[in-house]
C-alpha positions in Angstrom: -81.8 333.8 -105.7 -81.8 331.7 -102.4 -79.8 333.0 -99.5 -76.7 330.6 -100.2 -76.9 331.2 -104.0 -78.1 327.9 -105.3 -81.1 327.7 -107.7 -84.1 325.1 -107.3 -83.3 322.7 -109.8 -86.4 322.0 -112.8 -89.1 319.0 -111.7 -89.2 317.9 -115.3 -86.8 318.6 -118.3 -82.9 319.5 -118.6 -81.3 322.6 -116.1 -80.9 325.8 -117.9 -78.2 326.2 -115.7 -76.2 323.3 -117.2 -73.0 323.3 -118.8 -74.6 321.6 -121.7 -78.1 322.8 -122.2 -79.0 324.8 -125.3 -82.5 326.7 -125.8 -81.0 326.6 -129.7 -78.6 325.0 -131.2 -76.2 322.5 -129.2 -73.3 322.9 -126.9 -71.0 320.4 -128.7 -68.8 322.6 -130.3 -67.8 323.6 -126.4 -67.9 320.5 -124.7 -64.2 319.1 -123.8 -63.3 315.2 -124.7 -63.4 313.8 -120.8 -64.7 316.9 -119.1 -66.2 315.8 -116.0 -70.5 316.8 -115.8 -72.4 316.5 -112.4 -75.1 314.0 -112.5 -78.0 316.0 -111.4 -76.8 319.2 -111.9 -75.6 319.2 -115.4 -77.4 315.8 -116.6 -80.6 315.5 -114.2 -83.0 312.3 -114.3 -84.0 312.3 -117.3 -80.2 311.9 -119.2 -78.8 313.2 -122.0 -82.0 312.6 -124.1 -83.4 315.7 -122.8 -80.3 317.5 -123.7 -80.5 316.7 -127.2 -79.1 313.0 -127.2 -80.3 310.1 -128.7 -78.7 306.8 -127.6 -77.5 304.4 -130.3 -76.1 301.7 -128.6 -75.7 300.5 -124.8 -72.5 298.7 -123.6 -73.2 298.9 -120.3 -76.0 300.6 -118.2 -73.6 302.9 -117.6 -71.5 303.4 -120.8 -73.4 304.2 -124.0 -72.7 305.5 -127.3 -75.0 308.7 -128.1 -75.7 310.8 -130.8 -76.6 314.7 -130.8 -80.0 315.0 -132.7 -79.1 318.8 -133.6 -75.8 318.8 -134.9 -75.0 314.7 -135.8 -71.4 314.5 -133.3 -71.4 311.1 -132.0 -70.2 310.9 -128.1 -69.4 307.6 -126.0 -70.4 308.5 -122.4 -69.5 307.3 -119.3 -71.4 307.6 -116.3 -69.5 307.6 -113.2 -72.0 305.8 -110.1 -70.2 306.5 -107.0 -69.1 309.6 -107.5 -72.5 310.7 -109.7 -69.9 312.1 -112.7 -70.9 311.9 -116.9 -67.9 312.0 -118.8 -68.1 312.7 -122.7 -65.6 311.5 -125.5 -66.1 312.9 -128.8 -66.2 309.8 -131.4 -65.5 309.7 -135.5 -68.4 308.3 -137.8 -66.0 305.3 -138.6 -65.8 304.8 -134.4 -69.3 305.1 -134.1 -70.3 302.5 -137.0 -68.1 299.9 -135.6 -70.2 300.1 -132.3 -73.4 299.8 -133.6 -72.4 297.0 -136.3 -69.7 295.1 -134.7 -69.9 296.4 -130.6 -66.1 297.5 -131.3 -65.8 299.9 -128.2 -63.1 302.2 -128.0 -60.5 301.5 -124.8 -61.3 305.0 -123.1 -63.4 303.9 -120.1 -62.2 300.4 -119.6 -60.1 301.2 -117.1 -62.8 303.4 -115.3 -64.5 302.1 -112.0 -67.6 302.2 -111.4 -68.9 302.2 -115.1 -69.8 298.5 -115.0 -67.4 297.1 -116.6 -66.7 295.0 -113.9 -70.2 293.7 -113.5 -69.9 293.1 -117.9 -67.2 291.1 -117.9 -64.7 293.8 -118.8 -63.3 295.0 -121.9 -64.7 293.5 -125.0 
């Protein structure tokens, strides 16, 4: 370990070292609804895809609607872009089916800054 404690972080592929990396299995059963994850730290360049995560829908470019690959829990995920935060929010099948038919977003981020909303117009 370097002298101040901090690891190189991976070129390519997730951090072991992150709150929500799995070598088996996922870490959905642990993760908190709104828990606040470090962009490049926790979620590094490549997004949640190479945690595990498929994205189903986009509402923003910074507010999507995910999917785990390993275990099926849908998330809606916020990604803060000034202060480089991803926040997860576990949704139900019934939430998730109304965003990919009918783009009927749940209210949890609209209020958020720096998510885009303000660039999309706002709230649905």
């Amino acid at each position: 370990m370097p002298k101040w404690g901090f690891h190189k972080l991976p070129e390519h592929g997730p951090n072991p070292e992150s709150r929500l990396y799995r070598v088996e299995g996922c870490a959905c059963a642990e993760v908190k609804d709104g828990y606040r994850y470090v962009l490049g730290f926790d979620v590094l360049a490549g997004g949640l895809a190479e945690l595990g995560y498929e994205t189903l829908r986009e509402r923003t470019p910074w507010l999507d609607l995910v999917r785990c690959t390993r275990c099926g829990q849908h998330w809606y995920v916020a990604t803060d872009t000034v202060d480089d935060d991803v926040y997860m929010r576990r949704v139900t099948l019934a939430e998730a089916i109304d965003i990919v038919e009918s783009a009927k977003w749940p209210s949890h981020f609209d209020s958020m800054k720096h998510v885009g909303m303000e660039e999309f117009g706002g709230p649905e």
